[in-house]
Kinemage of the C-alpha trace (Angstrom):
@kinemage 1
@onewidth
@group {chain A} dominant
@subgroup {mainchain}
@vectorlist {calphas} color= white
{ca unk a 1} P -27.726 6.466 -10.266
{ca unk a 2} L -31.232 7.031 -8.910
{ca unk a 3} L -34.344 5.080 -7.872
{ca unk a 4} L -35.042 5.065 -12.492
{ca unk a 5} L -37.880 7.810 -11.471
{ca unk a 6} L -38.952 6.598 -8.083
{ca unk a 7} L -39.414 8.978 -5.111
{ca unk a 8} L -36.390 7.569 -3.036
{ca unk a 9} L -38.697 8.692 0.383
{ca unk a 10} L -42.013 7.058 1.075
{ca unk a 11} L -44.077 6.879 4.265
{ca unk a 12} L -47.811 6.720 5.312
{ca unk a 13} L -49.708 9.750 5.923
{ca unk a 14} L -48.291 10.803 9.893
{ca unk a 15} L -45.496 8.575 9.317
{ca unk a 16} L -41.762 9.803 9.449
{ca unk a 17} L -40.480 9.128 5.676
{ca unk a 18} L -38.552 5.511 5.289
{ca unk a 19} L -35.586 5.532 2.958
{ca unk a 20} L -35.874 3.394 0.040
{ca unk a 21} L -33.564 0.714 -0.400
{ca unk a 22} L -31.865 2.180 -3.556
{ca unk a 23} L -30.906 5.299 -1.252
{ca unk a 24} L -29.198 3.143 1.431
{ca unk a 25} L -26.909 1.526 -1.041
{ca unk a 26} L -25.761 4.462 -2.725
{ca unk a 27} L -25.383 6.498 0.274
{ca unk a 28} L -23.503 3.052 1.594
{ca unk a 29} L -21.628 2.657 -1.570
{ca unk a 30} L -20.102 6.302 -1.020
{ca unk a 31} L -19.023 5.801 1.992
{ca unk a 32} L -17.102 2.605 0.999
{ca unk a 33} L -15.807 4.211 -1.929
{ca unk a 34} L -14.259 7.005 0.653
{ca unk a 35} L -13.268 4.165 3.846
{ca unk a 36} L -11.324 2.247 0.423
{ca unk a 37} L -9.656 5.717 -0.794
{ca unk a 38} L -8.251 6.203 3.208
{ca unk a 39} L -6.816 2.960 3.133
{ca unk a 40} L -5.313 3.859 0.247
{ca unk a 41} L -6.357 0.676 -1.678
{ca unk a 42} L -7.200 0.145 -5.169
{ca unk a 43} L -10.745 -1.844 -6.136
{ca unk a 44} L -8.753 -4.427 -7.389
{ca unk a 45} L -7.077 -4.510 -3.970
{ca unk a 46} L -10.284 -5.010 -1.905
{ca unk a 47} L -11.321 -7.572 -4.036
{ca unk a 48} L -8.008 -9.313 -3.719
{ca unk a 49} L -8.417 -9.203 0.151
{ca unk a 50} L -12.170 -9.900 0.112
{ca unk a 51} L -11.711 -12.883 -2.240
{ca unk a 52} L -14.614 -11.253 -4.822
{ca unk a 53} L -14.513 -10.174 -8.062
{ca unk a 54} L -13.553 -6.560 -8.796
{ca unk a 55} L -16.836 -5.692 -10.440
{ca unk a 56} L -18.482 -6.676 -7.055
{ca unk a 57} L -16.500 -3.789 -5.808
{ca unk a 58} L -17.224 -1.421 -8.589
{ca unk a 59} L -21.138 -2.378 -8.489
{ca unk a 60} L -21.140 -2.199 -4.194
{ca unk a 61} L -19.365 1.078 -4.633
{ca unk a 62} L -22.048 2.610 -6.977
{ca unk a 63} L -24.539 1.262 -5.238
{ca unk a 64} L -26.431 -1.336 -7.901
{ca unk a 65} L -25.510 -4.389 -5.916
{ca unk a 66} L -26.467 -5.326 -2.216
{ca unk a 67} L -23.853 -7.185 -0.027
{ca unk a 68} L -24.324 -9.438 2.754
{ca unk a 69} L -23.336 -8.904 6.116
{ca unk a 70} L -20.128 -11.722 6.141
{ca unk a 71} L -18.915 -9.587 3.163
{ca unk a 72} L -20.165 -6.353 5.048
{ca unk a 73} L -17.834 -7.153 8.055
{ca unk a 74} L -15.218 -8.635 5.619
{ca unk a 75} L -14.946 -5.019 4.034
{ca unk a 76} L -14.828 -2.819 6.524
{ca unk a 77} L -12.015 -4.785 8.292
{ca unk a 78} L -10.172 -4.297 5.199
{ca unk a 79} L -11.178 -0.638 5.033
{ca unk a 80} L -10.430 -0.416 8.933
{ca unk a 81} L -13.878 1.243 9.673
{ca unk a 82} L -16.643 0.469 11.741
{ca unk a 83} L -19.520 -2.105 10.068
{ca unk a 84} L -22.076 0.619 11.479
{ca unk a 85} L -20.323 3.525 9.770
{ca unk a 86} L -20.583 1.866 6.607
{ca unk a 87} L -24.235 1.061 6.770
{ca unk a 88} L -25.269 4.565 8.293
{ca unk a 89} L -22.391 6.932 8.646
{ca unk a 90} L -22.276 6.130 12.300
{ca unk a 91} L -19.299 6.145 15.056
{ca unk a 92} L -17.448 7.620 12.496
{ca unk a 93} L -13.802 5.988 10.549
């Protein structure tokens, strides 16, 4: 998917580079993509559980759609991860 032709890594001059938003989602969509496949659960599944549509799941997964933390939470208990390993790959599933 991409930032369309953006540099996904900006920072100031001295700065330690900041990941653009467009980065974290994907890199978070990936990682929900993989905590869903575990579980063994279809997309259609989640969204059963989560009470969404399943092209919220499909655009969370691919990362072209932000999610809020209640839905955040709501996922990864479905997914039976930790909320901070889906937002940054920590304490790992």
């Amino acid at each position: 998917m991409g930032c369309q032709g953006m540099s996904c890594l900006v920072h100031e001059e001295g700065e330690p580079p900041v990941l653009e938003e467009c980065q974290v989602l994907e890199a978070m969509g990936i990682r929900l993509r993989e905590a869903r496949h575990r579980s063994g659960l279809s997309q259609e599944a989640v969204a059963h559980l989560a009470h969404c549509a399943t092209r919220s799941v499909t655009r969370w997964e691919t990362g072209r759609c932000d999610l809020g933390i209640v839905m955040l939470s709501r996922l990864a208990s479905i997914c039976d991860v930790p909320v901070s390993w889906l937002v940054s790959g920590g304490a790992e599933a």
